[in-house]
C-alpha positions in Angstrom: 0.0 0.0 0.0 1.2 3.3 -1.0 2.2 5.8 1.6 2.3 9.7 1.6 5.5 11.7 2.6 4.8 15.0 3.9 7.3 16.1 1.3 4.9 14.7 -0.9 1.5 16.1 0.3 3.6 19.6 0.9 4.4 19.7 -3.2 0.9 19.3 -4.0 -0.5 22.3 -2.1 2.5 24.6 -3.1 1.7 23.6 -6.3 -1.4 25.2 -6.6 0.5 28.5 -7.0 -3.0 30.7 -7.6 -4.3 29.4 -5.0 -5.5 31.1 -1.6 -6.2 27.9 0.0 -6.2 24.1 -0.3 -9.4 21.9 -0.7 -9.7 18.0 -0.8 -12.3 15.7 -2.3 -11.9 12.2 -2.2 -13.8 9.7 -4.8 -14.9 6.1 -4.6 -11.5 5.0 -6.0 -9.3 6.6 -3.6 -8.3 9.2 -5.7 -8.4 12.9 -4.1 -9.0 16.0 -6.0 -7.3 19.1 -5.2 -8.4 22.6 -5.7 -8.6 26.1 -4.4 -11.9 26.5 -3.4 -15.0 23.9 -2.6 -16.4 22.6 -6.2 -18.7 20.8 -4.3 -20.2 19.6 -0.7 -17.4 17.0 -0.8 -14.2 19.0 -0.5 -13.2 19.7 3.0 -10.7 22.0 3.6 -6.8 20.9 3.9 -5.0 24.1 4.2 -5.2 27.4 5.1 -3.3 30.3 3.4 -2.5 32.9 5.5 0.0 34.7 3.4 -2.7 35.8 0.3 -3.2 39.0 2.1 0.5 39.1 2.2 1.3 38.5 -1.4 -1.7 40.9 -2.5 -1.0 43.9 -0.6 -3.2 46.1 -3.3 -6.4 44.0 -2.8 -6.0 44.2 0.9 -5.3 47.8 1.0 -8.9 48.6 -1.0 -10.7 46.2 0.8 -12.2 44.7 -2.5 -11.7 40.9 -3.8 -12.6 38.9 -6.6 -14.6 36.3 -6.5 -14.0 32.7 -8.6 -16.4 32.5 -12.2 -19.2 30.6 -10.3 -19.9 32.8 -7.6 -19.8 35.8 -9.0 -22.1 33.8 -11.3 -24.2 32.9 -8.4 -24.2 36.5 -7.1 -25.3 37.9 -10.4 -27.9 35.3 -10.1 -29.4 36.1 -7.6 -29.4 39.8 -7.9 -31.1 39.9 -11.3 -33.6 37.1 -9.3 -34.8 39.6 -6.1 -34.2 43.1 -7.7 -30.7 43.9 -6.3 -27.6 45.4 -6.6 -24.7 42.9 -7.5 -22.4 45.2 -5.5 -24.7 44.5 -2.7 -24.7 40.9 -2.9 -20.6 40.8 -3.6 -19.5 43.2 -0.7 -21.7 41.3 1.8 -20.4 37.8 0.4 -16.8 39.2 1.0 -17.4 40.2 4.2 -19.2 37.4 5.6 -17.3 34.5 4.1 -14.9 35.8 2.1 -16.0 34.3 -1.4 -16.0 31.0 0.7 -19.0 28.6 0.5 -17.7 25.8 3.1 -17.5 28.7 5.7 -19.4 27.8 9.4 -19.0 30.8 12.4 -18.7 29.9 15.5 -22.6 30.7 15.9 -23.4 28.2 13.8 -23.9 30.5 9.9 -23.4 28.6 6.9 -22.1 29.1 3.5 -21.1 32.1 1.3 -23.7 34.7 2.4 -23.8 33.2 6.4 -27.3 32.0 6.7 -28.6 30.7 10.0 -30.4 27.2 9.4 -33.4 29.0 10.9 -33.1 32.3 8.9 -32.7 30.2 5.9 -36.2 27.9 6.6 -37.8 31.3 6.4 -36.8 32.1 3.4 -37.3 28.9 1.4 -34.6 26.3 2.5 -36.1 23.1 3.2 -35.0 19.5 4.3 -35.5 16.2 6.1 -33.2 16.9 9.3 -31.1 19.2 10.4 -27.7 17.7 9.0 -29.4 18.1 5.4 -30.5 21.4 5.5 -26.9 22.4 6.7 -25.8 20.2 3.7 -28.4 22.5 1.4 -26.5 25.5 2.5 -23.4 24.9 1.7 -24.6 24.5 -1.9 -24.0 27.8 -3.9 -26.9 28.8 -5.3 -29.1 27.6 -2.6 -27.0 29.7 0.1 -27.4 32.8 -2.4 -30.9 32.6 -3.1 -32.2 32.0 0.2 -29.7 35.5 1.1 -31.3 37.4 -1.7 -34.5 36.8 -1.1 -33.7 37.6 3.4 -31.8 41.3 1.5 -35.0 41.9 -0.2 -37.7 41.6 2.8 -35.1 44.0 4.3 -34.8 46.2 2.3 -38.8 46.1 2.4 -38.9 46.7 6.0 -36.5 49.2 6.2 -37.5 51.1 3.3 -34.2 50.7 0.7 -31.9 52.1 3.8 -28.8 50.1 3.3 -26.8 50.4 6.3 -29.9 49.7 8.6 -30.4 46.7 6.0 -26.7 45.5 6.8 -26.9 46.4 10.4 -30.5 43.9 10.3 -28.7 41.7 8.3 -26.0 41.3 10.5 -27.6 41.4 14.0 -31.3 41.0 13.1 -34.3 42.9 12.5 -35.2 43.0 16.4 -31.7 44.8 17.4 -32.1 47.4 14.4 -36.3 48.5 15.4 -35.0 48.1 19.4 -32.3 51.0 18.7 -35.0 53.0 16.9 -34.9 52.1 13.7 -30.7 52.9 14.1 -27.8 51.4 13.7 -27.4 48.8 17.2 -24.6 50.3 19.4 -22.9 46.9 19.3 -18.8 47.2 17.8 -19.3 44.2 15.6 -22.4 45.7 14.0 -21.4 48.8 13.6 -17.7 47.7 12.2 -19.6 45.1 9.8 -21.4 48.1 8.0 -18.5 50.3 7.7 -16.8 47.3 5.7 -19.6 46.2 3.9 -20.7 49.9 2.6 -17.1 50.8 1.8 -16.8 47.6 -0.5 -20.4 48.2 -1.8 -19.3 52.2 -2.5 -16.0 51.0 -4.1 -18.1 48.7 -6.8 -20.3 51.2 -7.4 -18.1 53.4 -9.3 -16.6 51.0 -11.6 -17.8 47.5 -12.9 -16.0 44.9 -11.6 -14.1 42.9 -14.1 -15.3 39.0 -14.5 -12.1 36.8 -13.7 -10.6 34.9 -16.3 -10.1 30.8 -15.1 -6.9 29.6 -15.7 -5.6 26.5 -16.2 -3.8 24.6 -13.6 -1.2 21.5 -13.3 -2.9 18.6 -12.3 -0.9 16.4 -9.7 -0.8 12.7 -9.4 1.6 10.2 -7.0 2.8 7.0 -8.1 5.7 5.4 -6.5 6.1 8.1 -3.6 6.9 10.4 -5.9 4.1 13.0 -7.1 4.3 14.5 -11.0 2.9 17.7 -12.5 0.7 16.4 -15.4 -0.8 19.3 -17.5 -4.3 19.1 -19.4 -5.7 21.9 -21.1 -9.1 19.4 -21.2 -9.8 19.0 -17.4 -11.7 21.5 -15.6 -9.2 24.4 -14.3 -7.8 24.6 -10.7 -8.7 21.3 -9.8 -5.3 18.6 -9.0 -5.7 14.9 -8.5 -3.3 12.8 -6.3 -4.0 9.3 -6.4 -2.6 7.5 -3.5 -3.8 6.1 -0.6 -6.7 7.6 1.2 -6.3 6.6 4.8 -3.1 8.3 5.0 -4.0 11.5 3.1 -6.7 11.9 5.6 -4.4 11.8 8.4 -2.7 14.5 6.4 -5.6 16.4 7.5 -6.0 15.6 10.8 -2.6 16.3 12.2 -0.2 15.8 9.4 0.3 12.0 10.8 2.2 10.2 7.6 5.1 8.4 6.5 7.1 7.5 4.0 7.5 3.8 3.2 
């Protein structure tokens, strides 16, 4: 049975040079799929990148990001659905998740736009259990959708006044009508409109460009060793490694392998 080096596992995520951060899918086969961001419910993520702020000084500076092809796709989506403003949509996505659909806070929000499981049942999200309805929201345009459709009632309610909608957004309708129809006096309210307004101000003076997807190495491992195999036909920014799966997946769990 094949085993993973950390030598080996460490080349495949630095060789996703575009990448942010590391996601890993494993198939039926044993094969796992790298890539830098969640194509679907099955990647988990492997590793985090804190340098990207680092190497993209300019981007952090103006506090605006890209997102990937689908979810600006999404985002479009689902502002041409509920009659709102993409730059809306995008500068709360960034701030919530940042672009990420996998994300979970600590208080238990899910997905690109940080839906509560109960917040999203109101707004159209339904399940068997509990588990699946998290599942459902961790699926893009299900996340988006059900966070369009929560912007538009509040934008309703509060009569097209963004920063109240944000402020609502962010720490409920109750707080925002309790402080008279104000922003809350609570730091992490108030701080969470300052950065989504100044993202959503930023986009509305210029268009933001679409991304173009490049094409990326794929990886495999054969004999301990792992090899850059480029395809212009495979999907971009997604790697495989074929090895064994056990021992990739203690990779994740505490970076228990060994070479053999």
């Amino acid at each position: 049975m094949l085993k993973i080096s950390l030598v080996t596992a460490f080349a495949v995520a630095s060789s996703l040079v575009h990448a942010a951060d590391v996601y890993v899918s494993f198939d039926d086969a044993g094969v796992a799929r790298f890539a830098e961001r969640a194509l679907d419910d099955s990647y988990r993520l492997l590793i985090k990148d804190l340098q990207a702020e680092v190497r993209s000084p300019s981007a952090a500076a103006a506090g605006h990001a890209e997102p990937n092809a689908d979810i600006r796709a999404a985002l479009e989506g689902g502002a041409q659905r509920h009659g709102l403003e993409y730059a809306l949509l995008h500068a709360i996505a960034q701030v919530e998740s940042g672009f990420n659909p996998m994300a979970v806070s600590p208080k238990g929000a899910i997905g690109l736009m940080q839906l509560m499981p109960g917040t999203a049942q109101r707004y159209g999200v339904q399940a068997a259990d509990a588990a699946a309805l998290r599942g459902k929201l961790h699926q893009l345009p299900v996340n988006v959708d059900a966070g369009a459709r929560y912007l538009r009632d509040l934008m309703r309610q509060f009569n097209g006044q963004t920063e109240l909608v944000l402020a609502a957004y962010n720490a409920g309708e109750g707080a925002v009508r309790k402080a008279g129809n104000r922003i809350p006096a609570y730091p992490e309210t108030q701080g969470y409109v300052e950065k989504v307004m100044r993202i959503f101000r930023k986009m509305q003076g210029a268009e933001a460009p679409s991304p173009t997807a490049a094409q990326e190495p794929y990886v495999t491992a054969a004999k301990g060793r792992a090899q850059l195999v480029r395809s212009a036909g495979h999907n971009a920014g997604v790697q495989l490694f074929r090895g064994d799966t056990v021992e990739l997946q203690k990779f994740e769990q505490g970076f228990g392998l060994h070479a053999q």
